[in-house]
C-alpha positions in Angstrom: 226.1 130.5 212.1 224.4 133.6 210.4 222.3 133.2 207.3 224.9 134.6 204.6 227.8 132.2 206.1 224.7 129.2 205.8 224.4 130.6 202.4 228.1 130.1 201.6 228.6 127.1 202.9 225.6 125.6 201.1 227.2 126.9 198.0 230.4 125.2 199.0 228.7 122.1 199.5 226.9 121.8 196.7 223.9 122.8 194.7 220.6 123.8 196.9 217.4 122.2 195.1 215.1 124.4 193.5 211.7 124.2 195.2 208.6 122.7 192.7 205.8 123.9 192.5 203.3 121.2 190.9 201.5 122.6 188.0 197.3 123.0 189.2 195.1 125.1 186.9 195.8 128.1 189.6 199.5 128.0 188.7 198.3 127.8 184.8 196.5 130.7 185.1 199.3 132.6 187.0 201.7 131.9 184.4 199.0 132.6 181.5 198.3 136.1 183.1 202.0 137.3 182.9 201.7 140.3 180.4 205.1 139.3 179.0 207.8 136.4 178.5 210.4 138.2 180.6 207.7 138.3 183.4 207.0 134.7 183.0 210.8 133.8 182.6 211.3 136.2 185.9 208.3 134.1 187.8 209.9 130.8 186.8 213.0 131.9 188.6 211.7 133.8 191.4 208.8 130.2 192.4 212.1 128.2 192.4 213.4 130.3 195.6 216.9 129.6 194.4 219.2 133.3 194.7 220.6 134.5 191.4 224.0 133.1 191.8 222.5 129.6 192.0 220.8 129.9 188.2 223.1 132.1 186.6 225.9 130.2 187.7 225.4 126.7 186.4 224.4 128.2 183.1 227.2 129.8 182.8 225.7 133.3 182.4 227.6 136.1 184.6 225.9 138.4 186.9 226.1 141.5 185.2 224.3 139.6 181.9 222.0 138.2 184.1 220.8 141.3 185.8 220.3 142.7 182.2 218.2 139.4 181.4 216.1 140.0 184.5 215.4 143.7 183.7 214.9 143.1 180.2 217.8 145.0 178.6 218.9 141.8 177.1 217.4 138.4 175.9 217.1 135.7 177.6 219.0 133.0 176.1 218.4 131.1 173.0 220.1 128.3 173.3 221.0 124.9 175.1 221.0 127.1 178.5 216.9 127.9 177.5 216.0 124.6 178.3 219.0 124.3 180.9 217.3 127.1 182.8 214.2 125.4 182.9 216.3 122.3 184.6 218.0 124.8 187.0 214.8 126.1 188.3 212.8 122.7 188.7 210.2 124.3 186.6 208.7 125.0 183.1 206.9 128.1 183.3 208.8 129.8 180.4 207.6 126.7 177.9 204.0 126.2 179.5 203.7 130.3 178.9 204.3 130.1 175.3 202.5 126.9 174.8 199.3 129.3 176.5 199.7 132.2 174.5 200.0 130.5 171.4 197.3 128.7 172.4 197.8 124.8 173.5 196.5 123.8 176.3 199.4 123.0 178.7 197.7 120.0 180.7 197.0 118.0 177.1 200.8 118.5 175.6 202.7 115.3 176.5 206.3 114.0 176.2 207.2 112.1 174.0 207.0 108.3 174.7 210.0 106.2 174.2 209.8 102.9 172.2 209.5 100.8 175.1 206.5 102.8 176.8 204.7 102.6 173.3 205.1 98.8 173.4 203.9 98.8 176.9 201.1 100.9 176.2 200.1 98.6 173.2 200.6 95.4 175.2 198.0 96.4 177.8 195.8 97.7 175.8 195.7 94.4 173.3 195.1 92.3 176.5 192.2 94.4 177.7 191.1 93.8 174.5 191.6 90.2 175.0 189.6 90.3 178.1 186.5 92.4 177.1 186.5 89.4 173.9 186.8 86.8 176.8 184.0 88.1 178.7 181.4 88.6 175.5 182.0 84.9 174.6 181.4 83.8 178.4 178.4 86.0 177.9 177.3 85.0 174.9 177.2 81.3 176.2 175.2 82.0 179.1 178.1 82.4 181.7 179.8 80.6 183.7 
């Protein structure tokens, strides 16, 4: 079977994965070097080694609009599909760009936490608490 027959078929079958690429200071500092968010936003797209069809597509964006968005002759969008791209190409260079140039620093920006992992968090650090108290009052009466 020749490559743009695979290429169907896989489109057929489903939705290819995008490929990730884990985020190390050296991709940091690829991404923070892009001159421009359109550059970045082009990057993101192009690490993910998906084809056009398979981004556009699920965003609902057609391919003449998309070509414009790549070039530059038209925004990306501003919307839902922003962060829908980001899912599409198993990436977030177009967020960790802007968090860089406005200057966070990407590696110390977490989610959010939900109720539960708060608690959790909490819980384990009140019984480390627990246990350095534990082991100053063994201490403090000349061990055990």
């Amino acid at each position: 079977m020749d490559s743009k027959n695979r290429k169907q078929l896989e489109l057929l079958v489903g939705r290819r994965q995008p490929h990730v690429e884990e985020v190390t200071p050296q991709l940091i500092r690829l991404v923070k070097n892009k001159p421009t968010f359109l550059s970045a936003w082009n990057f993101a797209a192009q690490i993910s080694e998906l084809e056009d069809k398979e981004i556009y597509g699920p965003m609902g964006i057609d391919a003449s609009h998309w070509t414009k968005i790549s070039k530059g002759t038209a925004s990306p969008p501003a919307d839902e599909r922003f962060v829908q791209f980001m899912d599409v190409v198993g990436n977030e260079i177009p967020l960790i760009w802007i968090a860089e140039k406005r200057g966070y620093d990407w590696r110390t920006i977490r989610q959010h936490r939900s109720d539960l992992e708060r608690e959790n968090e909490a819980l384990k650090q009140d019984l480390a608490d627990h246990k350095r108290t534990i082991a100053l009052l063994v201490e403090a009466k000349g061990g055990v």
